[in-house]
C-alpha positions, 0 to 999 in steps of 0.5 A: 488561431485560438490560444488558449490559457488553463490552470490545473493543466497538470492534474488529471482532467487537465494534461487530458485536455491539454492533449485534445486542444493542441491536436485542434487545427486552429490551435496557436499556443496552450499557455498552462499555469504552473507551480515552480515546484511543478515545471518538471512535471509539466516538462514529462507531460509536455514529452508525451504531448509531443508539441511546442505549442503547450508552453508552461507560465510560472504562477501560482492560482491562490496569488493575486493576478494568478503570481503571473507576471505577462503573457504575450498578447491576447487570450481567447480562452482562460479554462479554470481547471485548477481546485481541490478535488478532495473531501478530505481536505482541509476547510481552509485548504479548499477555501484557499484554492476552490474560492480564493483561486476562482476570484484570482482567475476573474481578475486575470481573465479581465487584464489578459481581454479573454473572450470567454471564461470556461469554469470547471465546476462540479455536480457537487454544487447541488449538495443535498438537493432531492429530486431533479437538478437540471443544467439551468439549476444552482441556487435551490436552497439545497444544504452543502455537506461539505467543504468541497461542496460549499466550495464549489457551490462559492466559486460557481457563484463567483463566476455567474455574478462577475459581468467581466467576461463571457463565462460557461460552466462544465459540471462533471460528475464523479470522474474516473480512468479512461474508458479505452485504457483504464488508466487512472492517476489517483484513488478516488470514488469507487476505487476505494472499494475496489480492494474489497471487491477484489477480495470477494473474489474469493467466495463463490461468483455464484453466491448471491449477495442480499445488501439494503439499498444504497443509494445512486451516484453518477460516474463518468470516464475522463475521455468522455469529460475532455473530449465534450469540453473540448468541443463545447468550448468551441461550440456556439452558446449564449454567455452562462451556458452550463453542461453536465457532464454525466451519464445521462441517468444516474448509477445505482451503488448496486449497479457500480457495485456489479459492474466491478464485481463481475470482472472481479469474479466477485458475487454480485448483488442480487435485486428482487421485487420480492426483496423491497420491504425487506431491503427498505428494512434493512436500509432503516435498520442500518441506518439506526445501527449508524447512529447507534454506532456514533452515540456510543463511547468511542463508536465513531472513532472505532468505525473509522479506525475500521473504515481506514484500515479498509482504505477508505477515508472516513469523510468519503463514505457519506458523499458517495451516494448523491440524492440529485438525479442531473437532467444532461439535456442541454449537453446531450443536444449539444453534441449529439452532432459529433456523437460523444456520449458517455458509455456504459459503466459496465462496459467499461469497468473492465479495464478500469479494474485491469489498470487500477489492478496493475498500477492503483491497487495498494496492495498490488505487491502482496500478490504472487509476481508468478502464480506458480511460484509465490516466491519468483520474482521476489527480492530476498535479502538473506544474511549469513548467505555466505555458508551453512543455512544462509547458503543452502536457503540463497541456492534454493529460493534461488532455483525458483526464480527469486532475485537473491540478495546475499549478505555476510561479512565475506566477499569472497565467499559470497561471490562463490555462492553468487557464481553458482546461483547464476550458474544455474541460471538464477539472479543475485546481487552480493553485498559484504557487510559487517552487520554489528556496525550500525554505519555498515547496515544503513549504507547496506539498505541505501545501496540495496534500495538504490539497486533493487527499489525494494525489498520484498523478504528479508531473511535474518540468518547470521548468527552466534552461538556460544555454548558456556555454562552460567558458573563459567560466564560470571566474568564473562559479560563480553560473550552475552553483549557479542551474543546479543550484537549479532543475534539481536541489534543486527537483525533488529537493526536491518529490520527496522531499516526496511520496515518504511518501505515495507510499510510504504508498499504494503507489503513485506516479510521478515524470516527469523532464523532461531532455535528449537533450544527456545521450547527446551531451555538447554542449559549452557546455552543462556546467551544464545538462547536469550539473544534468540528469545529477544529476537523472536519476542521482536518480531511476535510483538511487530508483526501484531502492529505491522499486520494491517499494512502486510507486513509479516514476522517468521521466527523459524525455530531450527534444531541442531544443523550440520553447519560450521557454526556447530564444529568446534564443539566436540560434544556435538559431532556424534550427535544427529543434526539437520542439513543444511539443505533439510534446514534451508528447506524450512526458511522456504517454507516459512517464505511461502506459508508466512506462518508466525513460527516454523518448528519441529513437530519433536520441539513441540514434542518438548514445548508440551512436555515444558508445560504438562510437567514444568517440575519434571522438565527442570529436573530432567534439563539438570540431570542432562546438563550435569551428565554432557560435559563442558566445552567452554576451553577453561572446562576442559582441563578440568575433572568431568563429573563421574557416573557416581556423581551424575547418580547421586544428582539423580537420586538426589532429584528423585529424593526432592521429588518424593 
């Protein structure tokens, strides 16, 4: 009965081996090295593998004698899985664990008497050797790039010079998902252009793509790497064997490239004979181009503001291409006896792309839940929900298949509009909240957060108007500060409060709902229209910051509407105004199209006027302002101005104007 001892037994190329040696007949136990800080995620793993024999030990891989205090009996095999497989890491990061880690893993093999030592290294440690690497290879004078490849190159060579145990090396090559299933747990070699690619997708498949050479790499799937150890761990072998666990000829970048390109729907890259000078061009004109780019002032730190906003970490991009060519022999005459051999990557880029589209892609929440509705299935949070444009917006997002939000301050009526949503059959959640309390707004996020886990579009929509001239407002403070408390700190405040989770999922937008009064400058309106006017400049400032991480800012500037809020002025109740309805058909608008401002083509109307003719616009607001009577309940007992005062302000006008 084998029992068995591995560090790194909860990373990626571990819980997959740990999986193929308790399912081994002769298996007596799977002791795997586990952080405390990691026992719970050892404890869902060890439900999937369905087995008592996997049976966590507290430890820790860069502490003397592993932080182990006993293990129960012998040890037939100590697997060293554990290291940093991460060029961004620090140099001190990788050193702490790569080196320090292999040297404690020596130490406990020798007290616990393992027969064999079983080191997981990488092809990284040929570095920048040129030409043909077999399994017999290591030290060939080759330079290594790196602190990972220095790393692991150091910890190799700790475990060939130690004389302790029985030791053999496995060299896999750049790992990715499971050739069966696709499945991946992190973003590494070519997946980080795999968003690129996905975005090609949108030139025509049958454009051809003309790029330099790129160079080579070596991929292989994760079931093609477990399943060889797994069995070369037991296979007979001199004490130093050493496996590469590659494809058996290296892949092009321009193969990776087509092989992900073509379910992608992507153009690929075309190779001609006839192209090679012109490509061997190109690769000595990019490659004076690079060097050009990082002399400049600033070139380098602009090419990897570039590189990182394209989701690819600048210290990857010169590890992707490998000069080695890795002879696998010796691995390949080792198990040609139980047929395991690495597949095809085009046969199965497939389903890595279907599992990393599903589950890795980071920009995954940016698109459409339901192709035919760009807003099904989304979670909109909308304000103000309760009457007018709030609700008319809530019932129509709604009637498409939207998980609706509703806030306002009243319960009551929001439970109205939640009735009739789901009435028709739709879906929404009620939250009353008062939205100028600051208390109120952040238990409204933590609560809608811990129901829905997110919140895919916001819609600021409650509001204040007041309508007040500025000789009726001097002793009026008050109404600017209510004003910019409901119009401007509120929506500001809800915003900001979700702006990290946008942010984390990549994904989000925020619907404004101004005014058309922001292109006429209609008097009597200075504290509405300011408080709208900051809102709205918030979000245009924003949304130029927020853009990279797809998060987007509408201000959907609306005209006069037929809601409550506009009732208690008389002046307005002859006058033509939207519907709510017509209004709310706006704020979908701007949920779908996501432009920077939704308007009226009569408020652009008034906008160019405002900019051809800014003298005449003033004169004509004036005119209007001293012609409409005031509303305010101090003005209306007093004298309105007669038609002989409105026509004396009008030639008075005109007489300045001459």
């Amino acid at each position: 009965m084998s029992r068995y001892f591995l560090t790194g037994g909860t990373g990626f190329l571990g819980r997959a081996l740990i999986s193929r040696l308790v399912a081994q007949p002769d298996c007596q136990a799977v002791y795997v090295l586990v952080r405390a800080g990691s026992l719970a995620r050892f404890d869902a793993l060890a439900r999937q593998w369905d087995t008592n024999r996997a049976i966590p030990v507290i430890g820790d891989l860069t502490e003397p004698g592993l932080g182990v205090s006993s293990i129960p009996g012998d040890i037939d095999h100590v697997v060293h899985l554990g290291a940093i497989y991460d060029f961004t890491a620090s140099e001190q990061s990788n050193r702490e664990v790569n080196v320090t880690g292999t040297r404690n893993v020596i130490d406990f093999a020798g007290q616990v008497h393992a027969d064999w030592l079983h080191h997981v290294s990488s092809v990284a440690v040929a570095g920048d050797h040129h030409g043909r690497f077999t399994e017999r290879d290591f030290d060939l004078g080759q330079q290594l790039p790196s602190p990972y490849h220095a790393t692991k190159f150091a910890a190799e060579k700790l475990i060939r010079e130690q004389r302790t145990v029985p030791w053999r090396v496995y060299r896999p090559a750049a790992v990715v998902g499971d050739s069966r299933t696709g499945q991946m747990d992190k973003i590494d070699g070519p997946y980080y252009f795999l968003p690129a690619i996905t975005r090609l997708s949108r030139l025509p498949a049958r454009l051809p793509l003309i790029v330099p050479q790129l160079g080579s790499t070596n991929i292989v799937p994760v079931d093609y790497v477990v399943d060889a150890m797994a069995h070369l761990i037991h296979a007979p072998a001199e004490s130093g064997a050493t496996y590469h666990l590659g494809a058996p000829r290296n892949q092009t970048l321009t193969d990776v490239y087509n092989a992900f390109a073509g379910p992608a729907g992507a153009p690929k890259i075309v190779a001609s004979p006839r192209l090679a000078g012109v490509v061997r061009g190109g690769r000595m004109a990019g490659h004076l181009a690079s060097q050009a780019i990082d002399r400049l002032p600033g070139g380098r730190e602009a090419r990897d503001a570039v590189l990182t906003e394209l989701g690819i970490p600048p210290q990857v991009l010169p590890h992707l291409a490998m000069e080695p060519k890795f002879d696998t022999t010796a691995t390949q005459e080792a198990l040609a006896a139980n047929g395991i051999e690495a597949p095809d990557l085009a046969a199965y880029a497939p389903r890595l792309l279907r599992y990393w589209s599903e589950h890795l892609d980071p920009y995954r929440v940016r698109r459409r839940i339901d192709r035919a509705d760009p807003l099904a299935g989304r979670r909109i949070l909308i304000t103000g929900a309760s009457s007018g444009i709030g609700r008319a917006t809530a019932l129509a997002v709604a009637t498409r298949g939207a998980q609706v939000l509703l806030v306002a301050r009243r319960e009551d009526e929001l439970n109205d509009v939640r009735r009739e949503i789901m009435a028709a059959g739709g879906s929404a959640s009620v939250y009353p909240c008062d939205l100028t309390d600051s208390a109120s707004v952040n238990a409204l996020i933590k609560q809608v957060l811990a129901d829905h886990n997110a919140v895919d579009m916001l819609v600021n929509n409650a509001g204040r108007s007041i309508r007040r001239s500025v000789y009726l407002s001097v002793d009026r403070m008050h109404d600017f500060e209510r004003t910019m408390a409901l119009n401007y700190f509120a929506p500001l405040r809800l915003t900001l409060g979700l702006l990290p989770h946008m942010r984390e999922r990549r994904f989000g937008h925020i619907v404004t709902v101004t005014t058309m009064g922001l292109q006429s400058d209609t008097p009597r309106f200075s504290a509405y229209l300011a408080s709208k006017a900051a809102i709205e400049e918030f979000g245009r400032v924003a949304g130029r910051e927020t853009l990279a991480d797809g998060i987007t800012f509408t201000s959907v500037r609306m005209p006069l509407v037929r809601t409550p809020m506009i009732e208690t002025t008389n002046a307005y109740r002859e006058m033509p105004a939207m519907s709510p309805k017509r209004a709310a058909q706006m704020v979908v608008d701007a949920l779908v199209d996501r432009p920077e401002v939704e308007s009226r083509p009569e408020g652009v109307a008034m906008e160019l006027a405002r900019l051809a003719a800014p003298r005449t616009s003033r004169r004509v607001a004036n005119l209007l302002y001293r012609m409409m009577p005031e509303t305010a309940p101090e003005a209306r007992t007093r004298r309105q101005p007669p038609l002989a005062t409105v026509a004396a302000t009008l030639t008075r006008l005109v007489w300045r104007k001459l």
